[in-house]
NULUM-402763 format. One line per 8 residues: number of its first residue (from 1); for each residue z, x, y of N, C-alpha, C. Coordinates in steps of 0.001 Angstrom, whole numbers, plus 524288, in hexadecimal, padded with zeros to 5 digits. Example, Ala and Ser with C-alpha at 12.3 -4.5 7.8 and 13.67 -1.06 7.14 Angstrom:
! residues 2
1> 81E78:83386:7E9C6:81E78:8300C:7EE6C:81E78:83390:7F31C ~ 81BA8:83232:7F736:81BE4:83566:7FBDC:81EBE:83264:8001E
This chain:
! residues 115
1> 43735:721DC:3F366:43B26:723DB:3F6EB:43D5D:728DE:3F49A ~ 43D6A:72D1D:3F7C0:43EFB:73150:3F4F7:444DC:7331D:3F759 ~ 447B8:7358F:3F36E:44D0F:73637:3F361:44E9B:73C4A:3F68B ~ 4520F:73CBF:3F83A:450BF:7411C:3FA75:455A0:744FA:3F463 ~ 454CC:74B28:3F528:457DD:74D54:3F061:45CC8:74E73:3F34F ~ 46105:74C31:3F16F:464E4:74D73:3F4B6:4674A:75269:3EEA5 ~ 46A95:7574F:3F0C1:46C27:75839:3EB1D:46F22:755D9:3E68C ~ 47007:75213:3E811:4727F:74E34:3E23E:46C7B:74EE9:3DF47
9> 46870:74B21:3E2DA:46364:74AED:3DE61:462FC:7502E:3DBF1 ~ 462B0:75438:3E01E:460B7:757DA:3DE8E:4623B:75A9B:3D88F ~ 46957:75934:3D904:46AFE:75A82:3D503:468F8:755FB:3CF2D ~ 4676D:75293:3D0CC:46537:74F05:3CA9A:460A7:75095:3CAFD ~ 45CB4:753C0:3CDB1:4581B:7550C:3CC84:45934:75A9E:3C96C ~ 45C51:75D92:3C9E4:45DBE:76298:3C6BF:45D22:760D1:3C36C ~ 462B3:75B1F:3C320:464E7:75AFA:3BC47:46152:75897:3BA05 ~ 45E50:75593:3BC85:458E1:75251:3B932:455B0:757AA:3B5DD
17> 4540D:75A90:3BBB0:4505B:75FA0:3B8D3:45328:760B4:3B46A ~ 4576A:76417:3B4D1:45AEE:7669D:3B1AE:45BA5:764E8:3AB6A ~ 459D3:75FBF:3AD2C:45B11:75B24:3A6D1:455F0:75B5E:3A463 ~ 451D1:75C77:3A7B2:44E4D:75BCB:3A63C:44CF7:760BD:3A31F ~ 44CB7:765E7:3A5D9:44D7B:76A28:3A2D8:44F43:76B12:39D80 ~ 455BE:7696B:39EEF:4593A:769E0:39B47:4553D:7678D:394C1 ~ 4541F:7629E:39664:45154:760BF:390FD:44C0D:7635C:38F00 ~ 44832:7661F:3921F:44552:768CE:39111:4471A:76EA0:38D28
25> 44A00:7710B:390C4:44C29:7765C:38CD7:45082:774E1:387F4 ~ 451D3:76F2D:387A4:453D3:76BFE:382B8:4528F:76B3C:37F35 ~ 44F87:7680F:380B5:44AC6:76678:37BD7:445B0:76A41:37BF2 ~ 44414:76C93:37EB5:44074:7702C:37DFE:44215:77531:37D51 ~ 445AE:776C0:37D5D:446E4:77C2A:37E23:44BC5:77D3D:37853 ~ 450C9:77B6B:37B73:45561:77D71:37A07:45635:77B22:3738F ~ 455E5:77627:3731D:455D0:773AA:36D99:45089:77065:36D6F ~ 44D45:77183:36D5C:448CF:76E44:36C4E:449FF:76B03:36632
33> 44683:76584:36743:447CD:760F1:36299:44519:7630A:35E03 ~ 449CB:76278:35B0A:445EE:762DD:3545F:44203:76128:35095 ~ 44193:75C1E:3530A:43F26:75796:34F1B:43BE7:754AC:353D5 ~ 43A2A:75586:3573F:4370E:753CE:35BDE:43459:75747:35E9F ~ 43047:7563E:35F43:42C90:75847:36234:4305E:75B9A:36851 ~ 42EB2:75F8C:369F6:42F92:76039:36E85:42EA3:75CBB:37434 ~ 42A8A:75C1F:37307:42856:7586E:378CB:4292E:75330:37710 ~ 42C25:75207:374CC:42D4B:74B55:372A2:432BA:74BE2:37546
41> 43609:751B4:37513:43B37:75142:37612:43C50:75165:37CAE ~ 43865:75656:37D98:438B8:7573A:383BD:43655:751A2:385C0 ~ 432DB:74E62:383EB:4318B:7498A:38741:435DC:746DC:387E9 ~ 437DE:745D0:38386:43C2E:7414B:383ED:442A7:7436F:3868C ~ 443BF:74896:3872F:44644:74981:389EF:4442C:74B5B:39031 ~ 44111:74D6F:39207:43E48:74F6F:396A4:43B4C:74C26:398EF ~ 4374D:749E7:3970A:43630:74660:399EA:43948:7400E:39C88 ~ 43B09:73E7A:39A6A:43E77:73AF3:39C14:440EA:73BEE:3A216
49> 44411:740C1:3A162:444A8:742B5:3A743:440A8:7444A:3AAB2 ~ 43D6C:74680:3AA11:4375E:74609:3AF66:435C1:74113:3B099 ~ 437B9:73CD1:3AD9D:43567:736F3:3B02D:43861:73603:3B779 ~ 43C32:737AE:3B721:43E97:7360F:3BC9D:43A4A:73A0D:3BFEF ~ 437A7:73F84:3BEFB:4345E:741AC:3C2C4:431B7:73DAE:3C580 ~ 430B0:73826:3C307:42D86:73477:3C61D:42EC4:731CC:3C97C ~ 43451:732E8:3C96E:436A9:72F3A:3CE03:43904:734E0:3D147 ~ 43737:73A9C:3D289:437A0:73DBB:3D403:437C9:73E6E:3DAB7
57> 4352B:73A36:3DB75:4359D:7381B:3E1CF:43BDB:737AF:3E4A9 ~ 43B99:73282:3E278:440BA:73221:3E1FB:444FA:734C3:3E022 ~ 44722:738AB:3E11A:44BCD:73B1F:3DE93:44F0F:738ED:3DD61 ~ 452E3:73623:3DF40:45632:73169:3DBF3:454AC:72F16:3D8A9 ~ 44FD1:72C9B:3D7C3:44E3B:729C3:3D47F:44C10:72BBA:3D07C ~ 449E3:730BB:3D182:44766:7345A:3CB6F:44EC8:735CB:3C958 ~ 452D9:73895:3CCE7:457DB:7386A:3CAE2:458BA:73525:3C7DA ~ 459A3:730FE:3C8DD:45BD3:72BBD:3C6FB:45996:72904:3C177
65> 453CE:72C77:3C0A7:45048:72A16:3BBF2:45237:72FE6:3B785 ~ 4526C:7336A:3B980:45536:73797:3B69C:45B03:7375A:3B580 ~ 45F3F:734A3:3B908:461D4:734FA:3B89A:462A2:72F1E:3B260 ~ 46080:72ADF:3B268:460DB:7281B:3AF58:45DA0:729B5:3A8D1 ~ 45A08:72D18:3AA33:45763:72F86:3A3B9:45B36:733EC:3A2D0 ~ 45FF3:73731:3A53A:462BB:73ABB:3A489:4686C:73815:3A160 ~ 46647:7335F:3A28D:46BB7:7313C:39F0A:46A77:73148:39801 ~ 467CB:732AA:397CF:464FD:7333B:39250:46694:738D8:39079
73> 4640B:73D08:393E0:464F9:741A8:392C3:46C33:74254:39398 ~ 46E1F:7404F:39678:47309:73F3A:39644:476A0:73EF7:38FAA ~ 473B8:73B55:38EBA:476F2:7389D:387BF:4741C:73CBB:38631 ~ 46FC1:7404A:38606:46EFD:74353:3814A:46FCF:748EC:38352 ~ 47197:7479D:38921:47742:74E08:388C5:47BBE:74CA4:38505 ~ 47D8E:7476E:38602:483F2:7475D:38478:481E4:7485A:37D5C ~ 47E24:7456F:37B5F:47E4F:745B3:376DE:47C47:74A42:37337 ~ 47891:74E58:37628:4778E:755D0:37687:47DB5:756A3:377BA
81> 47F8C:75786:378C0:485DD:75814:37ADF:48A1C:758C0:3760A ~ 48901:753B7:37387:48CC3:751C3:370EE:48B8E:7527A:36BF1 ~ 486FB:752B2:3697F:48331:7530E:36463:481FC:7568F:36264 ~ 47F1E:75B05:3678F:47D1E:760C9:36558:48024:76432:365AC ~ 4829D:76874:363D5:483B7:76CB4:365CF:48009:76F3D:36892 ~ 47C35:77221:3657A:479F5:774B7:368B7:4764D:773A1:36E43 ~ 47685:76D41:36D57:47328:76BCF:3725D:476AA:76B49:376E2 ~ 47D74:76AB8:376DD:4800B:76938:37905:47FD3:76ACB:37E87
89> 47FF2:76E29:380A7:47DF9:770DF:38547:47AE9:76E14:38886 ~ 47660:76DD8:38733:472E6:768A9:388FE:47455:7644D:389E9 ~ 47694:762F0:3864B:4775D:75EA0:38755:47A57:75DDF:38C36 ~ 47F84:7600B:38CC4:48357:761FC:39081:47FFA:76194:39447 ~ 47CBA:76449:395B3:4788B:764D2:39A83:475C6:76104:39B56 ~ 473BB:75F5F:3987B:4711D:7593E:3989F:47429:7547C:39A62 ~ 479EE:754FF:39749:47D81:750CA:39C26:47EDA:75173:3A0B4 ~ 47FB2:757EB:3A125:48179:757CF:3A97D:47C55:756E6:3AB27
97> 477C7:758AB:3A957:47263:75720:3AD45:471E5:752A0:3AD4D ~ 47306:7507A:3AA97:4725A:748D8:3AB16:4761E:74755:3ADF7 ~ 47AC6:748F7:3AD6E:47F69:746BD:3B1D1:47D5F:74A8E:3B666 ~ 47C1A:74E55:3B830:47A11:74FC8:3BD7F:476E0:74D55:3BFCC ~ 47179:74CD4:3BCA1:46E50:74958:3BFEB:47078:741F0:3C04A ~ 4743D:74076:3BBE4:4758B:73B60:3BE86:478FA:73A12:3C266 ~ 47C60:73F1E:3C13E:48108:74044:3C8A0:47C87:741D6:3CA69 ~ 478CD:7437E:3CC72:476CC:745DE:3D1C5:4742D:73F72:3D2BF
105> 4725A:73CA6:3CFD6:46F8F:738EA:3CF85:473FC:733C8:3D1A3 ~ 47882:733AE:3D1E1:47C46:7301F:3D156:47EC8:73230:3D695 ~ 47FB6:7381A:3D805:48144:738CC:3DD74:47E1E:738B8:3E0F6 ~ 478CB:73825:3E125:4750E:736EB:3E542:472AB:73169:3E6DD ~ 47808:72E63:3E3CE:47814:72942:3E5C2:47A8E:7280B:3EADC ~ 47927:72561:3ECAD:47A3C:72388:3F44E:47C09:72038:3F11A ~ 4819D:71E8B:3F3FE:4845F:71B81:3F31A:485FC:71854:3F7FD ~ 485A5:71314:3F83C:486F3:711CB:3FDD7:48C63:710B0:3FD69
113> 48E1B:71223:40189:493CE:71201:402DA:496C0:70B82:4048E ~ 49AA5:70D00:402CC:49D58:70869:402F1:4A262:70846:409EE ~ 4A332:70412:409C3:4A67A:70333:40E95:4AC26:70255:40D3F
């Protein structure tokens, strides 16, 4: 059953992309890892998020599988945030994109009304 994009989704498909990015020019780009392979780091942060592409049909439901692996990238904004200086920025960015796509994900709930 496919979802239609109303702009709430539209807006958690930005912030999904956006997150997804964000960790690419992170770990690949801006501070790449010291003591780990490159493609050991981008897997375990980047791929994780392209798994919901499979439920891409469904727009709510690829949302909803991103919106629950973003709770991860979530704790390691607050803790980039709170830990690094120089990563701090990121991190910052890494928590509103996770709270965007879980409000866009949380306001494109139908709610049935009460009497």
């Amino acid at each position: 059953m496919s979802t239609p994009i109303t702009p709430t989704y539209r807006l958690g498909l930005v912030a999904w992309a956006a997150l997804v990015v964000l960790q690419l020019a992170w770990h690949g780009w801006l501070f790449p890892a010291q003591h780990m392979p490159m493609a050991l780091v981008l897997a375990i942060t980047v791929v994780p998020l392209l798994l919901p592409l499979f439920a891409l049909r469904d727009v709510r439901r690829a949302l909803l599988w991103a919106g629950i692996l973003s709770l991860f990238y979530f704790s390691h904004g607050i803790s980039e945030a709170w830990s690094a200086p120089g990563e701090r920025w990121l991190g910052w960015i890494e928590i509103v994109l996770t709270v965007t796509l879980i409000g866009a994900l949380g306001a494109g709930v139908k709610r049935k009304r009460t009497a």
